[in-house]
C-alpha positions in Angstrom: 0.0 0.0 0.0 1.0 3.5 -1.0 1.9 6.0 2.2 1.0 9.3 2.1 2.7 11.8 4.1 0.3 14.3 4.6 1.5 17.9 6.1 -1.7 20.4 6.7 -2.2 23.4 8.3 -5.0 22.4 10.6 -5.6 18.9 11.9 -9.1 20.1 12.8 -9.9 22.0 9.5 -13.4 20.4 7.9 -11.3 20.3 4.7 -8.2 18.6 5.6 -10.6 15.8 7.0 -12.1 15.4 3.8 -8.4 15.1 2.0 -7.4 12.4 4.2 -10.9 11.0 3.7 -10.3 10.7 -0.3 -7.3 9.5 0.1 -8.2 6.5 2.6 -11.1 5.9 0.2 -9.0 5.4 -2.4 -6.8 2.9 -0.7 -3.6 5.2 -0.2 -2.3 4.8 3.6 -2.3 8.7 5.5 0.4 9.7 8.3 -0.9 13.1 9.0 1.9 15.5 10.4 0.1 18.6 11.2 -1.0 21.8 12.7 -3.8 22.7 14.8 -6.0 25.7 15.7 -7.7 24.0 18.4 -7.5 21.3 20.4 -8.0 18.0 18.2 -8.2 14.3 18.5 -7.6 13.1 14.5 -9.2 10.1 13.0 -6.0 8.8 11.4 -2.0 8.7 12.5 -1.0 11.7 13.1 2.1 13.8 14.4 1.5 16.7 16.5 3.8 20.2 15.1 1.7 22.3 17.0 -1.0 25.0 17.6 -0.9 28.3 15.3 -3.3 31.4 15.1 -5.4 32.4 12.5 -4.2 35.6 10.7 -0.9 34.7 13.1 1.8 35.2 10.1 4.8 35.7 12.2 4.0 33.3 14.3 3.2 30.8 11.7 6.7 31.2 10.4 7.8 30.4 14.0 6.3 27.0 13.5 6.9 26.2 10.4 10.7 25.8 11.8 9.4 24.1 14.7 7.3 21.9 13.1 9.8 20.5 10.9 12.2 19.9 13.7 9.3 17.6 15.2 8.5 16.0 12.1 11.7 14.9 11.4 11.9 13.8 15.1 9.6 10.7 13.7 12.1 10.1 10.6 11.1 6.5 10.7 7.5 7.4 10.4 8.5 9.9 8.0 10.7 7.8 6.0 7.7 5.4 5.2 5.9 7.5 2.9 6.3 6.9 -0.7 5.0 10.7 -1.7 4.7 13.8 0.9 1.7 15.8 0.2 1.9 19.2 1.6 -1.1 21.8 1.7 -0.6 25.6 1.5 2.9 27.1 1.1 4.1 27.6 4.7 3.2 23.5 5.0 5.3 23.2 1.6 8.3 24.8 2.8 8.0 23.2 6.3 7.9 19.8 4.2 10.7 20.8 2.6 12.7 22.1 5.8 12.2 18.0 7.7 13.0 16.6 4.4 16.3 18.1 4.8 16.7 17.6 8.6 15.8 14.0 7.9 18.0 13.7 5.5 15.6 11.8 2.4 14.6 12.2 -0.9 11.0 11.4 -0.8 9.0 13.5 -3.6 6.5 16.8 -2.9 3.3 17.5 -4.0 2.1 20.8 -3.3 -1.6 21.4 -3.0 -2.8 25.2 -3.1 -6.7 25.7 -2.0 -6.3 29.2 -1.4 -3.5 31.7 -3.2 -2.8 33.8 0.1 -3.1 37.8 -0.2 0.3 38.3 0.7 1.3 36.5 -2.6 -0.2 39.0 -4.8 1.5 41.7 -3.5 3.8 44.1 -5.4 5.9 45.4 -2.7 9.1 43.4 -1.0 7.2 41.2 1.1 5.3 39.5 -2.3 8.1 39.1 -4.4 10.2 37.3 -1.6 7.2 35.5 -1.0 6.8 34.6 -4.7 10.3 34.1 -5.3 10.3 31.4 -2.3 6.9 29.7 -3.7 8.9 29.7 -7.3 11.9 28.1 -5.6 9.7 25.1 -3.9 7.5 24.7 -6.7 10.2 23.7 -9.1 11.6 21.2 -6.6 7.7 19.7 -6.3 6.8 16.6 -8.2 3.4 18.2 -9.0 0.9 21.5 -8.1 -2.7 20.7 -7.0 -5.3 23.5 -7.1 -9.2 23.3 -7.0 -10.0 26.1 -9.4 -8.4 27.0 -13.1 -8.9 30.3 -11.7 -5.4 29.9 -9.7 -3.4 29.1 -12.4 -4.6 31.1 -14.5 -4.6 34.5 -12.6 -1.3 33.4 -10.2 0.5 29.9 -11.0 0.8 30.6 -14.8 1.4 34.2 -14.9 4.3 34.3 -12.2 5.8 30.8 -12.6 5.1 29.5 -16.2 6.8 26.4 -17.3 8.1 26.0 -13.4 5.3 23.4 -12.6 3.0 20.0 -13.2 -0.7 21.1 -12.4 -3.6 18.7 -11.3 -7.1 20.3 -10.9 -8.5 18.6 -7.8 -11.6 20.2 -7.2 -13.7 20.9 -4.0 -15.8 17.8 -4.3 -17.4 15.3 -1.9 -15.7 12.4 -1.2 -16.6 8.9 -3.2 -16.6 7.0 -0.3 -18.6 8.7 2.0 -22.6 8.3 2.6 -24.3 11.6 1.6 -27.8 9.9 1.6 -29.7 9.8 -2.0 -29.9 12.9 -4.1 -33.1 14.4 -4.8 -34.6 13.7 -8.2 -35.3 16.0 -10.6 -39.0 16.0 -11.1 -39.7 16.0 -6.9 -35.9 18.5 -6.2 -38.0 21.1 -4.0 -41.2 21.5 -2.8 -42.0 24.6 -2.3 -44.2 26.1 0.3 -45.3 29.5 -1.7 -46.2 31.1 1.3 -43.4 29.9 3.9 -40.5 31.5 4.6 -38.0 31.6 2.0 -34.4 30.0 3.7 -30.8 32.0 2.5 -28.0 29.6 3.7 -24.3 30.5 4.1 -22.5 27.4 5.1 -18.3 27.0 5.2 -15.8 29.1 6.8 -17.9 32.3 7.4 -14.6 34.5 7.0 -15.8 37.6 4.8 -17.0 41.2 6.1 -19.2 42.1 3.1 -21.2 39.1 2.6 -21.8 38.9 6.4 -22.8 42.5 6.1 -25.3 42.1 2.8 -26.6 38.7 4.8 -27.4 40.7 7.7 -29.4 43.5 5.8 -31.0 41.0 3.9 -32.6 40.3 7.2 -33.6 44.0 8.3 -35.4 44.4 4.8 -37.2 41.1 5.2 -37.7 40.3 8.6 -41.0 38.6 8.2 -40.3 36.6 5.2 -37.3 35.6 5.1 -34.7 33.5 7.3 -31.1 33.3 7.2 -28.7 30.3 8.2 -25.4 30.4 9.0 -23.5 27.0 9.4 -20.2 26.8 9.8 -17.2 28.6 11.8 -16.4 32.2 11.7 -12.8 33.9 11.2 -12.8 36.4 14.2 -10.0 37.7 11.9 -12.3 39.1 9.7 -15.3 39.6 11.3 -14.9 41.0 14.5 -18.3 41.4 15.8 -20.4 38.1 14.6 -22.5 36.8 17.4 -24.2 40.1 18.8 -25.2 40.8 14.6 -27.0 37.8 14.8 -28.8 38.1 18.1 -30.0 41.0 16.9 -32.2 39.8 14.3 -34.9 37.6 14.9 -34.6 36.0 11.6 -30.8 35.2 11.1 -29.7 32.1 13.0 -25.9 30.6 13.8 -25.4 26.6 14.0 -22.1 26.8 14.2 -19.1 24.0 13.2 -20.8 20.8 12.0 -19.3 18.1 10.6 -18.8 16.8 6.6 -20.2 15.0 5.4 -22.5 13.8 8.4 -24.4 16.8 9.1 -24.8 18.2 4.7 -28.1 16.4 4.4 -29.6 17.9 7.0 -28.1 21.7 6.3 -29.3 21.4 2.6 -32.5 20.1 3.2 -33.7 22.6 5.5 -32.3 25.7 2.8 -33.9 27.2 -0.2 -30.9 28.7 -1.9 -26.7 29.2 -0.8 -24.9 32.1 -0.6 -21.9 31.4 -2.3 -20.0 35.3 -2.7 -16.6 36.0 -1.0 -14.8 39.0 -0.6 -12.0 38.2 1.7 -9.5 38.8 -1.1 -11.5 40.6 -3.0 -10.0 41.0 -7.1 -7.7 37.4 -6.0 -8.4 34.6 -4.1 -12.1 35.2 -3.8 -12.3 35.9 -7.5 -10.2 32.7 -8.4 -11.4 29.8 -5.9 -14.6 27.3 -6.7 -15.6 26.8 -2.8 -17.2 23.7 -1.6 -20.9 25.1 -1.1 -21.4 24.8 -4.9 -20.4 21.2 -5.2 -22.3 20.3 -1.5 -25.5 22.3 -2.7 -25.4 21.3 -5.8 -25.4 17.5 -4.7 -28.6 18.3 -2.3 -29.9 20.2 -5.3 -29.5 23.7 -3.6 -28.8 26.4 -6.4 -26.3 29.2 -5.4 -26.1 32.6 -5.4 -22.8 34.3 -6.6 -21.5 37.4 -7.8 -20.9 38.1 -11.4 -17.0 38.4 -13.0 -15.7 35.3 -10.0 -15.1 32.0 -11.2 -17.9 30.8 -9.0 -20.2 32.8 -10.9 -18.7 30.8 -14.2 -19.0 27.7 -13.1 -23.2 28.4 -12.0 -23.7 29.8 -15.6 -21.8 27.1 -17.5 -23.8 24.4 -15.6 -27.2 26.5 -15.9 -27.7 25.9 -12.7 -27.9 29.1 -10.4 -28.4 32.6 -10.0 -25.3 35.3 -10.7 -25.9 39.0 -9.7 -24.0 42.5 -10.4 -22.8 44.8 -8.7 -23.6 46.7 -6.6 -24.8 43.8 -4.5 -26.3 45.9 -2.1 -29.2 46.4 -4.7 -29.2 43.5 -6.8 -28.9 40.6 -3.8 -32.4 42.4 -2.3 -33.9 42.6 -5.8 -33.0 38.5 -6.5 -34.3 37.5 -2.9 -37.4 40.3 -3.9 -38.4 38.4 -6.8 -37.8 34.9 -5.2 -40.2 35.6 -2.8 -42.6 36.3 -5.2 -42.2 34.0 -7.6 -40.2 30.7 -6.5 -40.5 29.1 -9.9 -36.6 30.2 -10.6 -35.5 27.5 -7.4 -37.6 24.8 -9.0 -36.2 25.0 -11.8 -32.4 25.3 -11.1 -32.9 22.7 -8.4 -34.4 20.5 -10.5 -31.1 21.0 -13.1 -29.0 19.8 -10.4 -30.9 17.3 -9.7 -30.4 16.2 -13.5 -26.3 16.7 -13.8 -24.3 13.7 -13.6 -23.3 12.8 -9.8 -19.4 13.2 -10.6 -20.0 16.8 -11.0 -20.2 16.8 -7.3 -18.6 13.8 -6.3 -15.1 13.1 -6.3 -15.1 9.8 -8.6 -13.3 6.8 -6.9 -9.7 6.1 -7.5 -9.3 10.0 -8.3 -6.7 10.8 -6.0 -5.0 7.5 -6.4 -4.6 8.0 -9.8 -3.8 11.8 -9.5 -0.7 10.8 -7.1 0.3 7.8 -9.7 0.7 10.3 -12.5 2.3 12.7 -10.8 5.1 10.4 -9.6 4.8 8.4 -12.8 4.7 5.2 -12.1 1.8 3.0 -10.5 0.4 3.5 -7.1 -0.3 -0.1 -5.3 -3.8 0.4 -3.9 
C-alpha cells in the first residue's frame, strides 16, 4: 500500500478531514503531520507540530521551523511514505525544511486551496514570498489547485513552465454516505407562502457578505430566514455573534461536521450564498468553494456574484443565480423576486438534480490516480 505523508495546516480543518478521507477511500495509507488551531483528536496517525493562530503570520513562520524539527523527530515514520503531500505554502516549505533535517529524498506534492493575499502583492514582502513559492515549486513533483482560476490568474502568470498542475476540485468524497440525491421532477417542494431559507455554510470568514446577509434580514424580517453554518474567522469579522442576536430572523449553528451533518443543512435551505470578498480581485475571484459542489449534490442552487469563477462555473452548468454589482441592490432585488415568484429555485434545483453525480462527487480512485501520474509510475492500492 502507497503511504502518504500528509503535512496540513490544521488537523481540525473540515477540509483537511475530507483530504485524508479521499485518500483513505481510495486505498492510499495517511500519516498526517500537522498543525492545529484547536485542540483535536484526528481520525487517522497523526504527528502533532503544533498549535498556530489564524491571521498569526509571524507566528506561523515560527512554527513552520518548529514543526519541521518535530516532524523529522519521527524520521522512521516519515521515512515510510512513498510521496509527501503538503497543503498551502508555509506547510510546503515546512515539508521541505524536515525533508532536509531527515535527511531523504522522498518526492512533494504541493496542493494550493487558497492563493494567500500576501502572494499578490507588489511590494518586498510578495516578491520574496513569490520568489520562495517559485523556488519550492520547481523542486515539487506536482501543483494541486481546486479552481483554473489559480493558475490562471497566479501559478501561470508568475511561474510559467516551473510546474506540473492537477485540478482537484472541491468535491465530496466517493466513499462517503451523503444519503440519496433528490430527483429531478420531486428537487423542492416549495411552500409558496413559507418563509423563503438564505443559507451561508463553510468558513464564514468575509465582512461584506456577512454585512449584505445581515441587511437582507432588516429588509425582510417577516419573510425571510437566514442560516449560517459553519465557523467564523474572528479575523475578519470581529463582531459576529451580537449581529446575529439582533435579528430575529438570522440564526448561527455553528461548526458541523462533513459529510454527516450536509443532508440535514441542505434540506432545511432554499438557496446558498456562495460570494466571498475576503480577497477581494484574488483569491475570492479565483477559488470554486465547496458550497457549490455540497448544494449542488442536495440540489440547492447558489447565489454568486458576477466576474468570480464561482459565478462561471453556475452559468456554464445552468444551474444558479449570478448578480451584479452593486450587490447591495441586486442581492435584495433577487431575494425580492424569489419571494414572489419561487418558480426560478424549482427549476435550477431541478437541473442539479439532472447533472451527472461526478460533478459533485469526487469519482473513486481519483486521487490515487492523481498521485500515480504525478510520480509516474503505479500506485499499489
Amino acid at each position: 500500500m502507497t503511504t502518504i505523508a500528509f503535512f496540513g495546516h490544521d488537523a481540525a480543518d473540515a477540509a483537511v478531514r475530507r483530504r485524508v478521507k479521499s485518500f483513505a477511500g481510495d486505498g492510499l495509507d495517511v500519516v498526517g503531520f500537522m498543525m492545529r488551531r484547536r485542540d483535536v483528536d484526528p481520525e487517522w496517525q497523526n504527528v502533532d507540530l503544533g498549535m498556530t493562530r489564524d491571521g498569526a503570520f509571524i507566528q506561523r513562520i515560527r512554527q513552520v521551523f518548529a514543526g519541521a524539527r518535530k516532524a523529522a523527530a519521527h524520521r522512521k515514520l516519515l521515512a515510510k511514505a512513498d510521496v509527501i503531500y503538503a497543503r498551502n505554502l508555509d506547510m510546503l516549505a515546512c515539508a521541505f525544511l524536515a525533508k532536509r533535517h531527515a535527511r531523504l529524498d522522498t518526492p512533494v506534492i504541493y496542493e494550493s486551496l487558497d492563493v494567500h493575499r500576501l502572494l499578490t502583492r507588489e511590494d518586498l514582502v510578495g516578491k520574496l514570498l513569490r520568489r520562495l513559492e517559485r523556488t519550492l515549486l520547481k523542486r515539487s513533483r506536482a501543483l494541486v489547485v481546486s479552481s483554473p482560476g489559480f493558475l490562471k490568474n497566479h501559478f501561470n502568470r508568475h511561474y510559467d513552465g516551473d510546474f506540473r498542475a492537477f485540478l482537484v476540485e472541491n468535491r465530496l468524497c466517493a466513499d462517503s454516505d451523503f444519503g440519496p440525491r433528490p430527483m429531478a421532477e420531486s428537487a423542492v417542494e416549495m411552500e409558496a407562502d413559507g418563509k423563503l431559507v438564505l443559507g451561508w455554510v463553510g468558513m464564514l470568514r468575509c465582512q461584506r457578505s456577512f454585512d449584505l446577509l445581515c441587511a437582507l434580514a432588516d429588509r425582510f424580517p417577516d419573510t425571510l430566514e437566514i442560516h449560517l453554518h459553519g465557523i467564523p474567522a474572528r479575523t475578519e469579522i470581529e463582531v459576529f455573534e451580537p449581529e446575529i442576536d439582533r435579528r430575529a430572523n438570522m440564526h448561527f449553528f455553528g461548526r458541523f461536521r462533513s459529510p454527516e451533518d450536509l443532508a440535514g443543512i441542505y434540506a432545511s435551505l432554499d438557496v446558498v450564498w456562495a460570494g466571498d470578498f475576503m480577497e477581494a480581485g484574488y483569491n475570492s475571484v479565483w477559488l470554486l468553494p465547496n458550497r457549490i459542489y455540497e448544494g449542488g449534490y442536495y440540489a440547492t442552487p447558489s447565489i454568486a456574484p458576477a466576474g468570480t469563477e464561482t459565478a462561471a462555473w453556475i452559468a456554464r452548468h445552468e444551474c444558479g443565480f449570478v448578480i451584479d454589482e452593486p450587490l447591495e441592490q441586486s442581492l435584495p432585488d433577487l431575494i425580492s423576486g424569489l419571494l414572489a415568484d419561487r418558480r426560478p429555485i424549482a427549476t435550477y434545483s431541478a437541473r442539479l438534480a439532472d447533472l451527472p453525480s461526478d460533478l459533485f462527487i469526487q469519482p473513486a480512485g481519483f486521487m490515487r490516480e492523481m498521485i500515480a501520474n504525478s510520480l509516474g509510475r503505479e500506485v499499489a492500492a
